[in-house]
N, C-alpha and C positions, 0 to 999 in steps of 0.2 A: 537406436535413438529413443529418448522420453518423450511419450507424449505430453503434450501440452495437456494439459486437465482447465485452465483455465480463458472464458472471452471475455471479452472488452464488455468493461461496464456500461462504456456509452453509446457503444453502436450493435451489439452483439454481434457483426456479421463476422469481425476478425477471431483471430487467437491472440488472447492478450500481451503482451512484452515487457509491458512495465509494470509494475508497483506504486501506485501514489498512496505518500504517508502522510498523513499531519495530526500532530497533539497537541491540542489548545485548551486554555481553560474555561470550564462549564459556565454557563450564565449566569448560576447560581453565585460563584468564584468557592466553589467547594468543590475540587479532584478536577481531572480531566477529561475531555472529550478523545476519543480513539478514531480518527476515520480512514479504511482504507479501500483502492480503487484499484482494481484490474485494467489498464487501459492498453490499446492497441499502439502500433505507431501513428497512426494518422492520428488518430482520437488524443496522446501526448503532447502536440501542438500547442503551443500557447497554455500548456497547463502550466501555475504558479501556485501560491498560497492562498488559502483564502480567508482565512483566521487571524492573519496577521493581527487585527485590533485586542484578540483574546487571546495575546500571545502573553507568555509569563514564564520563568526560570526554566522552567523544561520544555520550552515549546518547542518543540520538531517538527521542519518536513523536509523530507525525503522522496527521492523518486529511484527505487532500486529496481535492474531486470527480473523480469522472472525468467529463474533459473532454466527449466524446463524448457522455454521460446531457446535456446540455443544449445537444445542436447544435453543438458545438464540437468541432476538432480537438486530438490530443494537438500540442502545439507540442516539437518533440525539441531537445535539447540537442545542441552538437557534439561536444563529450566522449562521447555516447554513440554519437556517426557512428563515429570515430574507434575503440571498443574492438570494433567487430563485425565491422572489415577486417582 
């Protein structure tokens, strides 16, 4: 089994499970903002967007599992091998 490497952003006391995504645009309205959260099951409740008003052509959010919370490995993209060397 993989451990969990990751807690909940908003309680610490779990192991996190989910993923929260969202990409909004900066205030400036130059690039975007990146924000992402580790959250438990209890702590996923009632989460939604919160950007929504700085939302614009690429705005995303997403809520993906982490992999890890159910025995699974993170699988890495190679775009992201590639921007750490």
């Amino acid at each position: 089994m993989v451990e969990n490497p990751f807690s909940c952003e908003s309680c610490s006391d779990n192991d996190a499970v989910f993923w929260v995504y969202e990409r909004y645009e900066a205030a400036d309205g130059v690039g975007a903002v990146e924000e992402e959260a580790p959250l438990c099951r209890e702590c996923i409740e009632g989460v939604g967007p919160n950007h929504l008003e700085k939302a614009y052509a690429n705005y995303e959010f997403r809520i993906d599992p982490v992999a890890e919370a159910f025995g699974m490995s993170t699988v890495r993209r190679s775009d992201e091998d590639s921007r750490e060397e």
